[in-house]
VOGU-3710 file (C-alpha; in Angstrom, 3 decimals, decimal comma):
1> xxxxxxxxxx> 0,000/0,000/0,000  2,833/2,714/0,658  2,858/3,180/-3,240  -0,381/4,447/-3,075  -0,623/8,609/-3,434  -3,894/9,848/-3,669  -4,586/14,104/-4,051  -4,802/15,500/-0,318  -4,410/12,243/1,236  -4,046/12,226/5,125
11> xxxxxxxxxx> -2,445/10,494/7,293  -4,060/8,130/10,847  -1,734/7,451/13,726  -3,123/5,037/16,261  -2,623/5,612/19,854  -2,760/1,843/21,622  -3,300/0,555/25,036  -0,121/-0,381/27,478  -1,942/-2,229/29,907  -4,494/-5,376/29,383
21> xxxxxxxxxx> -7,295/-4,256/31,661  -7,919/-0,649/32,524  -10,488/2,051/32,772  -10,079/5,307/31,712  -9,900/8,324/34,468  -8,768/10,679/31,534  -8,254/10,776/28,115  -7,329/14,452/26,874  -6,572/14,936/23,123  -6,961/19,348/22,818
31> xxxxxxxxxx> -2,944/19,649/23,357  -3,436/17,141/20,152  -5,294/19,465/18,234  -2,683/22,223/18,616  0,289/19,913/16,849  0,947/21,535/13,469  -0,323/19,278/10,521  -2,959/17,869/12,746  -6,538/17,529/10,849  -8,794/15,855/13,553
41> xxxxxxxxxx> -8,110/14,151/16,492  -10,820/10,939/17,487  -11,719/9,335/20,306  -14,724/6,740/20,681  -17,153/9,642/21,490  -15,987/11,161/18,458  -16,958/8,544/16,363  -20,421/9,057/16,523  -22,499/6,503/14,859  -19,342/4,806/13,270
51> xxxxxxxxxx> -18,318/3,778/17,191  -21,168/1,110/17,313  -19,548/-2,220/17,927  -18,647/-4,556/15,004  -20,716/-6,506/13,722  -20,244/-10,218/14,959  -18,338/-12,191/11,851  -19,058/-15,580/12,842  -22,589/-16,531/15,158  -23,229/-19,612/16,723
61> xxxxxxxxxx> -26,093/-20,355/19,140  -23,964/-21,313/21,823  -21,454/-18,411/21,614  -20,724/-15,843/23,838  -21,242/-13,077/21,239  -18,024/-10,270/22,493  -17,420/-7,428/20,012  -15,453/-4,211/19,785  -15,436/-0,761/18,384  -12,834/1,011/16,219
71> xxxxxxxxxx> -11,607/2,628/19,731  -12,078/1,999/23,274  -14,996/3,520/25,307  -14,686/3,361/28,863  -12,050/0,681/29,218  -9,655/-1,665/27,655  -9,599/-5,179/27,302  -6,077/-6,070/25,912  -2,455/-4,789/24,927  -3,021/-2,674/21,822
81> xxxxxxxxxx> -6,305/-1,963/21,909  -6,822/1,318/20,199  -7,577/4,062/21,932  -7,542/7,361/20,276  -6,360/7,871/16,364  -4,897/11,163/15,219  -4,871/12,184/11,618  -2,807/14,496/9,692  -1,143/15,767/6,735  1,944/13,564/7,340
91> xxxxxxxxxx> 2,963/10,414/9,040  5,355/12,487/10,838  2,612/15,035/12,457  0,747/12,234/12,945  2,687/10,681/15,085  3,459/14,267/16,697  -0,040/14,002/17,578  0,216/10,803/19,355  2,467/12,009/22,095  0,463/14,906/22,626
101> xxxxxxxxxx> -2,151/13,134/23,673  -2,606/12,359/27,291  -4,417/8,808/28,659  -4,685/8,500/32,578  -5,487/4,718/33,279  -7,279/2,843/36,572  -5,389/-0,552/35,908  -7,978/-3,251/36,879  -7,841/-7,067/37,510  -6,566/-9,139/34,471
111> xxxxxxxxxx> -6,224/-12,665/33,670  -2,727/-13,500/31,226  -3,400/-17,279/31,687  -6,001/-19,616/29,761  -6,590/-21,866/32,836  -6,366/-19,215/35,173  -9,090/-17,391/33,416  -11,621/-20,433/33,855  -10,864/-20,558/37,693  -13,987/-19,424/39,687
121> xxxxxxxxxx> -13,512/-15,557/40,815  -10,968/-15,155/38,235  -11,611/-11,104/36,640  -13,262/-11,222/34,174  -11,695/-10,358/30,196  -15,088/-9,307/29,256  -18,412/-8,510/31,488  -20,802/-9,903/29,663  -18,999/-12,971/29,132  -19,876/-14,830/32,717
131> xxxxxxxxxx> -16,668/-16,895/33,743  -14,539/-16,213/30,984  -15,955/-18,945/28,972  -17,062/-18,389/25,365  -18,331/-21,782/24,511  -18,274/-25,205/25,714  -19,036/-27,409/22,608  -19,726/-31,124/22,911  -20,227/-32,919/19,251  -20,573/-36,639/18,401
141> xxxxxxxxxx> -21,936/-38,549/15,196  -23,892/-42,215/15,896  -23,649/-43,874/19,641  -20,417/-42,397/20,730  -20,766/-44,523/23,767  -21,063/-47,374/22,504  -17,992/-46,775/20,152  -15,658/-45,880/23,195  -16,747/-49,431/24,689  -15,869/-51,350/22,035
151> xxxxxxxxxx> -12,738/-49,815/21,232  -9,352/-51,172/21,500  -7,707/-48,140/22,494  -8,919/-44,799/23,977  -6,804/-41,016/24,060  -7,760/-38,170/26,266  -5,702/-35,278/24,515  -5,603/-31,506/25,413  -5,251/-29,528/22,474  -3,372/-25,915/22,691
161> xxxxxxxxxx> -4,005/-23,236/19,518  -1,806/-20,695/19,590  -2,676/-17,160/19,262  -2,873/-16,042/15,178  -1,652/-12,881/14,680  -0,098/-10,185/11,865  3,795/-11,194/10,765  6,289/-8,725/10,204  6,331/-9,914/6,759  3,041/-8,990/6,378
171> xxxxxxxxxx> 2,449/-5,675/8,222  -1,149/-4,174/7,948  -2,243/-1,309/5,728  -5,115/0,460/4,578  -5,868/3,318/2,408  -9,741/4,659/1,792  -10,954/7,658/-0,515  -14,491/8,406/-0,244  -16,085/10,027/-3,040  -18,806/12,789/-2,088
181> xxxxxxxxxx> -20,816/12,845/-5,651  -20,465/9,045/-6,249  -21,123/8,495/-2,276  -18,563/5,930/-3,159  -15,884/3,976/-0,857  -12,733/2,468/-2,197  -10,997/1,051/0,236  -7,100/-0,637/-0,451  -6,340/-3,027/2,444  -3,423/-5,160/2,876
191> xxxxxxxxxx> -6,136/-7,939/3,963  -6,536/-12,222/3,120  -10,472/-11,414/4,001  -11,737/-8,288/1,938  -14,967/-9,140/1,726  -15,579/-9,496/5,074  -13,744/-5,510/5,441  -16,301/-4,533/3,109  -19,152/-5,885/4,932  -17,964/-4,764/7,925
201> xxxxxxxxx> -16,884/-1,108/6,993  -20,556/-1,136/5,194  -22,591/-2,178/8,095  -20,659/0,486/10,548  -20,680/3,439/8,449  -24,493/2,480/6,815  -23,268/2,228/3,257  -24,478/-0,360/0,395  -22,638/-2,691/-0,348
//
């Protein structure tokens, strides 16, 4: 994407959480404002209607549905969360514009630990999501039972997925120009799921698809 030049185009800085679990007591962004080259500063209030949470990508009745906004509202959940996004006429400014702004954080309780998490009283990642537990699937096909009695041989096995995540081979990008006649949105995005940015950037911002 970084051969990409488009007439006027700006330039968004994200401004990312430190901590894993922690409330906001302040988050000032005027000082922000003041930074030469700065265009508009955002934080989730800012957003408006385009701060609604995402829309959930994959459903299942037995899913503890937890979704997020383009920034953080009251609190954050995990390192990097985004938390305010400056945008200017240069990377450079942009960035400026980062360390002007000013983020005074109530760390709370967090959980870095997958079995820890599922201990009783352990915080909680998520409030809505009672006991840290997002699903607990059991599936089976014909009498399972009676299978396991007959059988030879039996294995218990614990299986560990490790957390998926961007490379530094493949950093991420995105570039958008919004057309005010047309009330068009292209959007260039270093992604391996674009239709699923399109939806997603339609549904939040109320565009067609």
């Amino acid at each position: 994407l970084d051969d990409i030049r488009l007439p006027g185009m700006a330039h968004v800085a994200i401004l990312r959480s430190p901590h894993p679990h922690a409330a906001f007591r302040s988050l000032e962004v005027e000082r922000a404002r003041t930074v030469g080259g700065v265009l508009f500063v955002a934080t989730h209030d800012a957003l408006g209607s385009a701060g609604q949470p995402f829309p959930l990508l994959l459903s299942h009745h037995g899913l503890v549905a937890v979704t997020w906004s383009a920034l953080a509202r009251r609190e954050v959940n995990y390192v990097g969360e985004p938390v305010a996004a400056v945008v200017a006429t240069t990377r450079h400014a942009a960035e400026d514009g980062l360390e002007a702004v000013t983020v005074a954080y109530e760390s709370l309780p967090a959980v870095l630990d997958l079995d820890a998490a599922l201990t009783p009283g352990s915080p909680l990642v998520h409030d809505n999501a009672a006991g840290n537990l997002a699903m607990n699937l059991t599936q089976g096909c014909g009498d399972v039972d009676a299978a396991l009695r007959k059988a030879p041989y039996r294995k218990k096995q614990r299986i560990r997925v490790r957390r998926g995540g961007g490379m530094p081979l493949e950093p991420r990008g995105v570039v958008a120009n919004y057309d005010k006649q047309l009330r068009e949105l292209t959007v260039w995005s270093s992604t391996q799921e674009p239709h699923t940015v399109r939806n997603t950037i339609a549904s939040v911002l109320g565009l067609p698809r």
